[in-house]
VOMI-271096 format. One record per residue (C-alpha): residue number from 1; residue in one letter; x, y, z. Coordinates in steps of 0.05 Angstrom, whole numbers, plus 5000, padded with zeros to 4 digits. Last residue first. Layout:
# residues N
+-----+------+------+------+------+
| seq | type |    u |    v |    w |
+-----+------+------+------+------+
| NUM |    a |    X |    Y |    Z |
...
+-----+------+------+------+------+
# end
This chain:
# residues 233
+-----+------+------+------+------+
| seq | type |    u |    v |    w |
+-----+------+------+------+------+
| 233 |    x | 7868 | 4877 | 8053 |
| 232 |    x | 7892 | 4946 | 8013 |
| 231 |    x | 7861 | 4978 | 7952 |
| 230 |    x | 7926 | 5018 | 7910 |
| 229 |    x | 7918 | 5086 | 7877 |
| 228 |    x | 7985 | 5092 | 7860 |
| 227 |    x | 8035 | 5138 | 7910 |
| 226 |    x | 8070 | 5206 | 7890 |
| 225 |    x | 8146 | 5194 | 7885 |
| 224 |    x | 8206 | 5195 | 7917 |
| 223 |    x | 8239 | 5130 | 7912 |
| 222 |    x | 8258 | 5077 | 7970 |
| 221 |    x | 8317 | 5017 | 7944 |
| 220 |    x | 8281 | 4958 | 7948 |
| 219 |    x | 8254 | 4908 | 7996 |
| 218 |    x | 8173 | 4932 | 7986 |
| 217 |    x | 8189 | 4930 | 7907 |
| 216 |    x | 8141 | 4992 | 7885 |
| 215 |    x | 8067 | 5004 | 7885 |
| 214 |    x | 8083 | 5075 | 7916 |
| 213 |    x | 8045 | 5051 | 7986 |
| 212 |    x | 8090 | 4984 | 7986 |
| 211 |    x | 8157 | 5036 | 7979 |
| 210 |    x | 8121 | 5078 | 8039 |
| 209 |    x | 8115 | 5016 | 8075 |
| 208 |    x | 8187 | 5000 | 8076 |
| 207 |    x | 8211 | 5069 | 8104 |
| 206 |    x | 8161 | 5060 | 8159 |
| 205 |    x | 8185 | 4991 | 8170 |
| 204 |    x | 8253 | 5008 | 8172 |
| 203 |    x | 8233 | 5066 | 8217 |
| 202 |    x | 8195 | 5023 | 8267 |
| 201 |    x | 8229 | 4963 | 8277 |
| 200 |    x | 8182 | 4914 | 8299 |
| 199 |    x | 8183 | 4873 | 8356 |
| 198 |    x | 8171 | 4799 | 8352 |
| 197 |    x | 8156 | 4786 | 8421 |
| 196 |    x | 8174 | 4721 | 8473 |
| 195 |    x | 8144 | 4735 | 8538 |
| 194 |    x | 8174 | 4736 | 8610 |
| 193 |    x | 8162 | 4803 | 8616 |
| 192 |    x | 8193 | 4819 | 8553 |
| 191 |    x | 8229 | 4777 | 8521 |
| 190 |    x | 8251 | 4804 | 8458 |
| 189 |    x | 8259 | 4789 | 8375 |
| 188 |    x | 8279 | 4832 | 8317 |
| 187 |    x | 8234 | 4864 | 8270 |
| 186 |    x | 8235 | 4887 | 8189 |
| 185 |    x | 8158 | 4878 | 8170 |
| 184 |    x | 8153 | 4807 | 8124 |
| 183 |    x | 8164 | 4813 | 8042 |
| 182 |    x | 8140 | 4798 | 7975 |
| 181 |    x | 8133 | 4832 | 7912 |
| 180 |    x | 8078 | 4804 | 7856 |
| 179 |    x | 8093 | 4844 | 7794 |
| 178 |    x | 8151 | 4794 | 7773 |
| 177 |    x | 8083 | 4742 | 7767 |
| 176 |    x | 8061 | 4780 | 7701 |
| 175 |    x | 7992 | 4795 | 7712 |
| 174 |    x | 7952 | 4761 | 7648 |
| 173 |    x | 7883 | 4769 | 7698 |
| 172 |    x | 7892 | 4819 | 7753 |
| 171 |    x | 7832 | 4854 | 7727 |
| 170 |    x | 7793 | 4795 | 7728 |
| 169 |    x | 7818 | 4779 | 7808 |
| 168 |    x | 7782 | 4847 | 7824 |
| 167 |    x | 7718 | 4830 | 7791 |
| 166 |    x | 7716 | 4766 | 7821 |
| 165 |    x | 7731 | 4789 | 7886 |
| 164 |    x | 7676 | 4846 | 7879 |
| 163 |    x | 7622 | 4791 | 7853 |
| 162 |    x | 7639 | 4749 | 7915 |
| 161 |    x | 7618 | 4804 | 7963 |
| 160 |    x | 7683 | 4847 | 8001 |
| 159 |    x | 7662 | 4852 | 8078 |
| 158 |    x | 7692 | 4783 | 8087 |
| 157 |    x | 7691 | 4712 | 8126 |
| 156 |    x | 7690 | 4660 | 8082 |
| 155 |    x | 7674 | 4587 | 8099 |
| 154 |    x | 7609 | 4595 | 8067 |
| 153 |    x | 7647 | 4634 | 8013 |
| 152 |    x | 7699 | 4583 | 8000 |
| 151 |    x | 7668 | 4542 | 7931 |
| 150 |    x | 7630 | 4608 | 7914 |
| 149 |    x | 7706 | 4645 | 7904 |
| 148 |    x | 7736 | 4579 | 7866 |
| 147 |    x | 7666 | 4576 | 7820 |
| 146 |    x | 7664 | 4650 | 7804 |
| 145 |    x | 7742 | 4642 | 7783 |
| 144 |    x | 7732 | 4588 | 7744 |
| 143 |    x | 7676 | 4610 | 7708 |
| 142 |    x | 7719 | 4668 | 7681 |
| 141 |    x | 7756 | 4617 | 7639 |
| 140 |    x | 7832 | 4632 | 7618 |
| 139 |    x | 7860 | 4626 | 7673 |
| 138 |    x | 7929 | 4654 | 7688 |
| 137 |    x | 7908 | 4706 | 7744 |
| 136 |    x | 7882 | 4649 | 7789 |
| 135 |    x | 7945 | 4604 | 7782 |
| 134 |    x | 7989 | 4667 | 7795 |
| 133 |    x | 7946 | 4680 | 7845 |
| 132 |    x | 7954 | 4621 | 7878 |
| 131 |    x | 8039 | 4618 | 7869 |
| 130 |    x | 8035 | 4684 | 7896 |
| 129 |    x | 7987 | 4654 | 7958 |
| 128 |    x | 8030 | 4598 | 7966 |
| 127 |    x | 8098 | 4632 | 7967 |
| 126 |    x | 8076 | 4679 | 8017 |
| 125 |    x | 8047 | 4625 | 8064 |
| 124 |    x | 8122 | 4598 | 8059 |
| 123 |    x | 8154 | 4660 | 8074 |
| 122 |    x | 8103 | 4663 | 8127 |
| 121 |    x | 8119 | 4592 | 8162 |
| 120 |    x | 8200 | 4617 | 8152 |
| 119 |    x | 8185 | 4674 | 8200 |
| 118 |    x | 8144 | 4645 | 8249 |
| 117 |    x | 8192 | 4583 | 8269 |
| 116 |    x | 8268 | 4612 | 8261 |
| 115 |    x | 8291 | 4548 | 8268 |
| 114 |    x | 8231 | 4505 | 8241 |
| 113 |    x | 8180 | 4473 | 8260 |
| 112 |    x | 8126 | 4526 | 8237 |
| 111 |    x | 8070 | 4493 | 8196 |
| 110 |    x | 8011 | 4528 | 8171 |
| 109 |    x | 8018 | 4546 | 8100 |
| 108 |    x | 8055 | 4477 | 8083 |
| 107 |    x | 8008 | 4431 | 8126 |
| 106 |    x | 7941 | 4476 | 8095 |
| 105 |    x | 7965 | 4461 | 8021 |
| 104 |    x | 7970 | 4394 | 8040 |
| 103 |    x | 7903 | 4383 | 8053 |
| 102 |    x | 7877 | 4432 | 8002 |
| 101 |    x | 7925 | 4384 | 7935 |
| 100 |    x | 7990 | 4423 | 7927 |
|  99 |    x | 8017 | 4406 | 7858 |
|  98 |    x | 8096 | 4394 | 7860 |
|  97 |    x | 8160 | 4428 | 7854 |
|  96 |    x | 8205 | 4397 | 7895 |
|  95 |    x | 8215 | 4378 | 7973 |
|  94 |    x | 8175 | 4321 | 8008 |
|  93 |    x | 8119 | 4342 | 8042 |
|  92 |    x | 8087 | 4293 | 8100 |
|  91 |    x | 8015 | 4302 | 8110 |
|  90 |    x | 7977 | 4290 | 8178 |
|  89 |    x | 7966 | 4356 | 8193 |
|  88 |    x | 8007 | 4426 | 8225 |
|  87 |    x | 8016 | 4399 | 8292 |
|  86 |    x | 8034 | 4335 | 8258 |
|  85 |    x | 8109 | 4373 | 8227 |
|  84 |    x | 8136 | 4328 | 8177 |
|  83 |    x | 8151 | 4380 | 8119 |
|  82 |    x | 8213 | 4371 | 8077 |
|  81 |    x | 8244 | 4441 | 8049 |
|  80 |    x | 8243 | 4487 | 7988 |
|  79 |    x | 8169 | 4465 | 7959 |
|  78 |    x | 8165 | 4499 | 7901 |
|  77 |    x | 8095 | 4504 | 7892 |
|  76 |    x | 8033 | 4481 | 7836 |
|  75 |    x | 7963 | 4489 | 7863 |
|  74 |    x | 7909 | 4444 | 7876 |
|  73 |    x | 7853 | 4421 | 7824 |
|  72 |    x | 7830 | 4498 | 7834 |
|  71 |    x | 7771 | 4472 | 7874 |
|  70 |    x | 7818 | 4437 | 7916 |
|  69 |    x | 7856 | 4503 | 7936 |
|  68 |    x | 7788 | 4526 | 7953 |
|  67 |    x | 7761 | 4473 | 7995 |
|  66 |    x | 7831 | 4474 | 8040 |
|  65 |    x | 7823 | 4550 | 8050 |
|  64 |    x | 7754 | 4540 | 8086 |
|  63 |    x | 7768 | 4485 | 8122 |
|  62 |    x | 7821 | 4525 | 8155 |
|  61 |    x | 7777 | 4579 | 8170 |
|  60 |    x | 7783 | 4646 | 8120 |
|  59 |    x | 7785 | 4720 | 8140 |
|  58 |    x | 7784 | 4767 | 8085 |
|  57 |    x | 7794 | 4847 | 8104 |
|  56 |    x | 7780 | 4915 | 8070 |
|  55 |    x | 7802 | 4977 | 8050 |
|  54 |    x | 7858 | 4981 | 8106 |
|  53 |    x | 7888 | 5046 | 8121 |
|  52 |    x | 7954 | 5049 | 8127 |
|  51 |    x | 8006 | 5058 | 8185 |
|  50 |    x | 8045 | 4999 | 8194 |
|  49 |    x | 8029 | 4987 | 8267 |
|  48 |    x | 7963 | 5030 | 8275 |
|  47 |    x | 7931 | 5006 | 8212 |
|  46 |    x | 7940 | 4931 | 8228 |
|  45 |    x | 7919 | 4945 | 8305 |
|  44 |    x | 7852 | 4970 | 8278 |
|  43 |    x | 7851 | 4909 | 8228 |
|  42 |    x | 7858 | 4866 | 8274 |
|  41 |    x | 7816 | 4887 | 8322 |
|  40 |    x | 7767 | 4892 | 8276 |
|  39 |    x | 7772 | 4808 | 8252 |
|  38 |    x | 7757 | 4796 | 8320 |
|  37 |    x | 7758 | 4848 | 8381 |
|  36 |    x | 7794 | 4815 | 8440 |
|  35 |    x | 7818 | 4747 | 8411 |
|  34 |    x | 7836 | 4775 | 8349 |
|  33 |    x | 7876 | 4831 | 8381 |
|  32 |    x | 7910 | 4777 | 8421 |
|  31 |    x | 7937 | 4754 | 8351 |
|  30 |    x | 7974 | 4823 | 8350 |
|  29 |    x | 8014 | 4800 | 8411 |
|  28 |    x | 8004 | 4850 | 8466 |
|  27 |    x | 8014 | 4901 | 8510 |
|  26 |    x | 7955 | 4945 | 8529 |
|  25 |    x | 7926 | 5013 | 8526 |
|  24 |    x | 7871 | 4991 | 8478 |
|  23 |    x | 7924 | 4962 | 8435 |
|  22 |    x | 7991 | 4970 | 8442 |
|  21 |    x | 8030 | 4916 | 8390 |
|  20 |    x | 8085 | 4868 | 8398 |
|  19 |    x | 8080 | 4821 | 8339 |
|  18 |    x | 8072 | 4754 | 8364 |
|  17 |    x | 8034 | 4728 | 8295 |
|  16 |    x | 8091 | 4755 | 8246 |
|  15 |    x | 8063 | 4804 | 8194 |
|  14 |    x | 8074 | 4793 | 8123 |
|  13 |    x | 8074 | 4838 | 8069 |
|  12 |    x | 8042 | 4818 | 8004 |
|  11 |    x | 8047 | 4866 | 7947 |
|  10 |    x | 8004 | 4858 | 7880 |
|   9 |    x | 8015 | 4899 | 7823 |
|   8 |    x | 7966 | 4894 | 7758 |
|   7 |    x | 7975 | 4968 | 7736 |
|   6 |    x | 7903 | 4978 | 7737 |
|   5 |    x | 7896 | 4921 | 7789 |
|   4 |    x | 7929 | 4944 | 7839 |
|   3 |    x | 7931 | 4903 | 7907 |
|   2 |    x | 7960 | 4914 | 7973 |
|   1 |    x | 7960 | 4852 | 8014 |
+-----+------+------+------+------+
# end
């Protein structure tokens, strides 16, 4: 997530979870960097596939993300397709435009039965997180946001303190929600070695990044131009 609050731009680029990635001389998913290093392996591997620097990182456990979609009194999505899937939960989504209460919130985020699995599970973790900030941004009482960010933070794993997300999600406060661009890395899929990878294509994503770095539409046409002083997560 790259994230601007003096021009209140927000860009959220998805990265699939069997990304092939080299890491530590090795091939491997980029989830495997979690298993190896944690949260720092991630974010090393992050840097080194779509080369930027990331400002810092915000890991949250299921539980976690559940108790603060709740404290917002859920969150209102677009829901574009049924969801029956029990390895994601127990809830069953129907489609339309509805409030998201944590539970379900979770089964919509984290399901992938679908054809193209991975992909369409982070569209639709995409969708939730611009439809939460637009909820966030749009308040009008500044307890609310100290009370959603304290709700999570023992379930919160971070090197940004709750005063800094608050501060951050002020500035982003009357964003219009056009300003929040969307998109996954360009990639195809391979076997290799028996495995299924998501393999990313490097120039497209390249090309792609520098349009995220400029504050720009991540999917649009590229621009030369110096880049705005964005913090990136």
């Amino acid at each position: 997530m790259r994230v601007d609050p003096t021009n209140k731009k927000v860009t959220l680029v998805s990265i699939p979870r069997d990304t092939k990635v080299s890491y530590k001389g090795q091939t491997m998913k980029i989830n495997g960097t979690h298993t190896a290093d944690g949260a720092a392996g991630v974010v090393n591997a992050v840097d080194t596939l779509c080369g930027v620097k990331i400002s810092h990182y915000v890991e949250v456990s299921f539980d976690g993300f559940s108790t603060v979609v709740d404290a917002l009194g859920g969150v209102t999505v677009d829901v574009d397709t049924k969801i029956d899937d029990e390895k994601a939960g127990d809830d069953v989504i129907e489609p339309g435009t509805q409030v998201l209460n944590g539970s379900q919130a979770l089964t919509y985020c984290r399901s992938r039965a679908f054809v193209d699995g991975d992909y369409t599970r982070t569209r639709h973790q995409r969708t939730f997180i611009t439809a939460l900030i637009s909820q966030i941004t749009s308040t009008s009482n500044p307890l609310t946001l100290v009370s959603v960010v304290n709700a999570g933070a023992d379930m919160l794993s971070t090197d940004l303190s709750v005063s800094s997300i608050v501060a951050m999600a002020t500035q982003l406060k009357g964003m219009d929600p056009a300003n929040i661009y969307s998109c996954t890395i360009p990639s195809t899929t391979a076997t290799i070695s028996g495995q299924s990878y998501v393999v990313a294509n490097e120039g497209e994503l390249a090309e792609m990044m520098k349009r995220v770095d400029a504050g720009e539409d991540p999917e649009g046409p590229t621009t030369m131009g110096e880049g705005l002083d964005g913090t990136t997560l």
